[in-house]
C-alpha positions as CSV (number, residue, x, y, z in Angstrom):
1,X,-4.9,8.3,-10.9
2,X,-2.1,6.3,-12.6
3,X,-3.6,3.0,-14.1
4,X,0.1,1.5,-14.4
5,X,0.9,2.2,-10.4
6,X,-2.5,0.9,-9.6
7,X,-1.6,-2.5,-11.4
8,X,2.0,-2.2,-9.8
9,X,0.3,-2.2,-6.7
10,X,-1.9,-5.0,-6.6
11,X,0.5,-7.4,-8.0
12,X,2.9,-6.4,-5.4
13,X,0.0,-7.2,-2.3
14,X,-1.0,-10.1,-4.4
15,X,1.9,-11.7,-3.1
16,X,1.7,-11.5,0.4
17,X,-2.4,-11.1,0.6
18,X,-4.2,-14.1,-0.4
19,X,-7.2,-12.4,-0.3
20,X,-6.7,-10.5,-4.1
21,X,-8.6,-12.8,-6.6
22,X,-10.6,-11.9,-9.9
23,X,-9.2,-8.7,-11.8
24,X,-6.3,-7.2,-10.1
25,X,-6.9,-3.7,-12.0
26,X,-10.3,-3.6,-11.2
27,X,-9.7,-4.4,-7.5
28,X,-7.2,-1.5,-6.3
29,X,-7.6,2.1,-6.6
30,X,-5.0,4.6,-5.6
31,X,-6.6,7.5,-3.7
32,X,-3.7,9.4,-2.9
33,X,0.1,8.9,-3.4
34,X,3.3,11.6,-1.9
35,X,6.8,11.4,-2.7
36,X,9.5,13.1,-0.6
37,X,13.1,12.5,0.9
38,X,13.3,9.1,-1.2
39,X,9.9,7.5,0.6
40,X,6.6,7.0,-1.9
41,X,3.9,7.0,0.5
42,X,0.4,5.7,-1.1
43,X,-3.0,5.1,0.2
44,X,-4.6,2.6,-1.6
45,X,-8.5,0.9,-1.2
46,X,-9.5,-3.0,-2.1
47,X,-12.9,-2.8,-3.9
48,X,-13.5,-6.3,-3.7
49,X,-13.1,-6.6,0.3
50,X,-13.2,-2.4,1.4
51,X,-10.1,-2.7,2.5
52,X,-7.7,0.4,3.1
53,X,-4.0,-0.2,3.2
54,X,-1.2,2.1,3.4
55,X,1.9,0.8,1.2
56,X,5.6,2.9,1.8
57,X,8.6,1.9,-0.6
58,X,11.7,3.6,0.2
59,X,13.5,4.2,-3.1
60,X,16.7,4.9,-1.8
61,X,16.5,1.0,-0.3
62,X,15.8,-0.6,-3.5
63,X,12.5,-0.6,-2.9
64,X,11.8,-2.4,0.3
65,X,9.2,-1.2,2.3
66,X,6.4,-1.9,3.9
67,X,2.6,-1.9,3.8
68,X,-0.2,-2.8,6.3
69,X,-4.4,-2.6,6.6
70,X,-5.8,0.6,8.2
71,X,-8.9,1.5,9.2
72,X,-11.0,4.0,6.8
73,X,-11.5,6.8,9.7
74,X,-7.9,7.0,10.3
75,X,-7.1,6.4,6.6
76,X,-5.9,10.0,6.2
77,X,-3.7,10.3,9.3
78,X,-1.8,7.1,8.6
79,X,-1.0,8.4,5.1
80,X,0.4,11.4,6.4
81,X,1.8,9.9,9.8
82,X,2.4,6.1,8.0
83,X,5.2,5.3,10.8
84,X,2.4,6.4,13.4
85,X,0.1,4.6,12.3
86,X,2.3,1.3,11.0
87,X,1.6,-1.7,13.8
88,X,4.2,-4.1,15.3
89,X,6.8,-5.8,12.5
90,X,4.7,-8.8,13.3
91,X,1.5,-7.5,11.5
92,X,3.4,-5.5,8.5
93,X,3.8,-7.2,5.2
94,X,7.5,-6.1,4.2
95,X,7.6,-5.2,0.3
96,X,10.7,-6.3,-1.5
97,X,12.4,-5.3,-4.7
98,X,11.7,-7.4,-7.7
């Protein structure tokens, strides 16, 4: 598990979740992460709260991407299927390039 992505990570949800308080680092852990065809596809679980969240960043588009809560019994299909499993734009938190 890369320490510097997991940081990445939580400062990048920290921005649209309010919920992330206390120590970012200790708070997000990576379980799995793929890269292919420009897309970085990571599953990634909040400590603190349980929560599971699939994140995408399309590299190609700077990037922009998106990421959104999934339940822990689906948490493998959405990472493989994340476009499956992604729910209305309405209820995905877009990521954008710093």
């Amino acid at each position: 598990m890369n320490e510097r992505l997991q940081t990445e990570n939580a400062l990048a949800s920290s921005q649209d979740s309010p919920e992330v308080t206390g120590s970012i680092e200790q708070s997000f852990r990576e379980l799995d992460e793929r890269r292919g065809n420009g897309l970085i596809v990571q599953l990634l679980w909040e400590t603190a709260t349980n929560r599971m969240f699939i994140k995408v960043e399309d590299e190609i588009a700077g990037g922009k991407g998106l990421q959104f809560d999934v339940p822990g019994a689906d948490a493998h299909e959405a990472f493989l299927h994340p476009y499956a499993y992604a729910p209305r734009a309405a209820e995905v938190s877009e990521l954008h390039s710093q």
